[in-house]
C-alpha positions in Angstrom: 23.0 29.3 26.2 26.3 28.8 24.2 28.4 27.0 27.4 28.9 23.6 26.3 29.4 22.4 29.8 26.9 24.2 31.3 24.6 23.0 28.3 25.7 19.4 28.3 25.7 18.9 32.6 22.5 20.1 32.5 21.1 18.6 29.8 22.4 15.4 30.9 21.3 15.7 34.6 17.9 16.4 33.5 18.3 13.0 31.2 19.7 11.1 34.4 17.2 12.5 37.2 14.0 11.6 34.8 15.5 8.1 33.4 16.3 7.6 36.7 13.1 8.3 38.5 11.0 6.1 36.1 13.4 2.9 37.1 12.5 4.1 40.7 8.6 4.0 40.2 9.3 1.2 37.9 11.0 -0.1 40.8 8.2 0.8 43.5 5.2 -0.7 41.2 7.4 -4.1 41.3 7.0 -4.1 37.4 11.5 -4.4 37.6 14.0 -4.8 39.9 16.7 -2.6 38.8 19.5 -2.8 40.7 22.5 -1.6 38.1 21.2 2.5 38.7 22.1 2.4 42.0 25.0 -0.1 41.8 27.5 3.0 41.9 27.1 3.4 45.9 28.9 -0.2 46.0 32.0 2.0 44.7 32.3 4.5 47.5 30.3 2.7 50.3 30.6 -0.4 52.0 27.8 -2.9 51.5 25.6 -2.7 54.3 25.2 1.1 53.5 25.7 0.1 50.1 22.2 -1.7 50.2 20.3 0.6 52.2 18.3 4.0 51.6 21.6 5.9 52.0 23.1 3.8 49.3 20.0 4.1 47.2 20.1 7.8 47.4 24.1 8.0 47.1 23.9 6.3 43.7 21.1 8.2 42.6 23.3 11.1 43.2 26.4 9.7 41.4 23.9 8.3 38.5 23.4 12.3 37.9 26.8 13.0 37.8 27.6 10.0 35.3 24.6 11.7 33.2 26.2 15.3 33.7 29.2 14.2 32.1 28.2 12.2 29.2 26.1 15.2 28.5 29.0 17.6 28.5 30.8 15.1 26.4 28.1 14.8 23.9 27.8 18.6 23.6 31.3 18.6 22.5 30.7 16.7 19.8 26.9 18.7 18.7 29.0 20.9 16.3 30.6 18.2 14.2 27.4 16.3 14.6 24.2 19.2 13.5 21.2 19.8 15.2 19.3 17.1 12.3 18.2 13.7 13.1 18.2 14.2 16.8 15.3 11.8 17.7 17.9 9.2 16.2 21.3 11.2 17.7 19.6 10.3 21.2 18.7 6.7 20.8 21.9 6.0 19.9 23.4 8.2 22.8 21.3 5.7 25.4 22.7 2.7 23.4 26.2 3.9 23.8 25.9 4.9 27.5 24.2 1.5 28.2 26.8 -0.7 26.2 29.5 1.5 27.5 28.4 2.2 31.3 26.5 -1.0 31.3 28.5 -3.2 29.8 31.7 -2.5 29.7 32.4 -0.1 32.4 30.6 -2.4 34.7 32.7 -5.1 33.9 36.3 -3.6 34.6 35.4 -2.7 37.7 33.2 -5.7 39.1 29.3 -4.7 39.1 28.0 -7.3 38.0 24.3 -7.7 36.4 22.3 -10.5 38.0 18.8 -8.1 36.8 16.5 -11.0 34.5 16.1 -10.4 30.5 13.0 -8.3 31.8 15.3 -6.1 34.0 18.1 -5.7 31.7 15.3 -4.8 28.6 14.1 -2.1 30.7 17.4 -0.6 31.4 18.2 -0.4 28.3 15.0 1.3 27.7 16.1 3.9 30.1 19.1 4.6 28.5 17.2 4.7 25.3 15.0 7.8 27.1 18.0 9.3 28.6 19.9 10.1 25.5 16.5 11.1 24.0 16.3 13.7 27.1 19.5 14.7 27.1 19.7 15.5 23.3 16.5 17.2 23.0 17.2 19.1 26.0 20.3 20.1 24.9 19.3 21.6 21.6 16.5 23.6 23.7 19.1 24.9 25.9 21.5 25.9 22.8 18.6 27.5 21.0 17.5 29.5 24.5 19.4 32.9 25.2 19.8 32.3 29.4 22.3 34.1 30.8 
């Protein structure tokens, strides 16, 4: 495939849905209690939907679209960047989304982190295994002729 936004969305959706399923079974084992993957329904819903399955499910769906477009960003910068080093191209991609998403996005617009050290470890960890996903995926896709 040679569309970098078709590339990069679905590269980075397939990044999102798998970082975010392991913070859901993390979640279900009661190993974490990550709460910052699905803080994004508190945007758009009110916080008694916010806090329920429909908000759980509504922020899983807008933590796709948040991995969608980093992905399409990220592609556009895969030609100034080579297809070398990518096991370190995607660490760094999950340390940027975290810091920036995380951290600073979060911030401006008021979702807070109350998670423990434990909690906020882990999410970092699956950002960490996002941008490895994303960038391995997306040199697959590059390298694949799907029309």
């Amino acid at each position: 495939m040679t569309d970098k936004v078709v590339v990069g969305s679905l590269s980075g959706i397939i990044g999102a849905f798998l970082s975010g399923m392991l913070a859901v079974i993390l979640n279900y084992l009661k190993i974490t209690t990550i709460r910052m993957l699905f803080f994004d329904s508190f945007i758009f819903l009110p916080n008694h939907l916010a806090n329920s399955l429909v908000g759980s499910i509504y922020g899983f769906i807008i933590h796709l679209i948040i991995g969608a477009i980093i992905g399409i960003i990220f592609m556009y910068f895969f030609p100034f960047t080579g297809s070398d080093y990518l096991i370190y191209k995607g660490i760094l991609l999950g340390a940027i989304s975290w810091l920036v998403i995380g951290g600073l996005v979060g911030t401006m617009i008021g979702l807070t982190i109350r998670d423990n050290l434990l909690d906020n470890t882990i999410y970092f960890g699956l950002n960490i295994v996002f941008g490895l996903i994303t960038i391995l995926s997306a040199n697959y896709f590059r390298r694949v002729n799907i029309k």
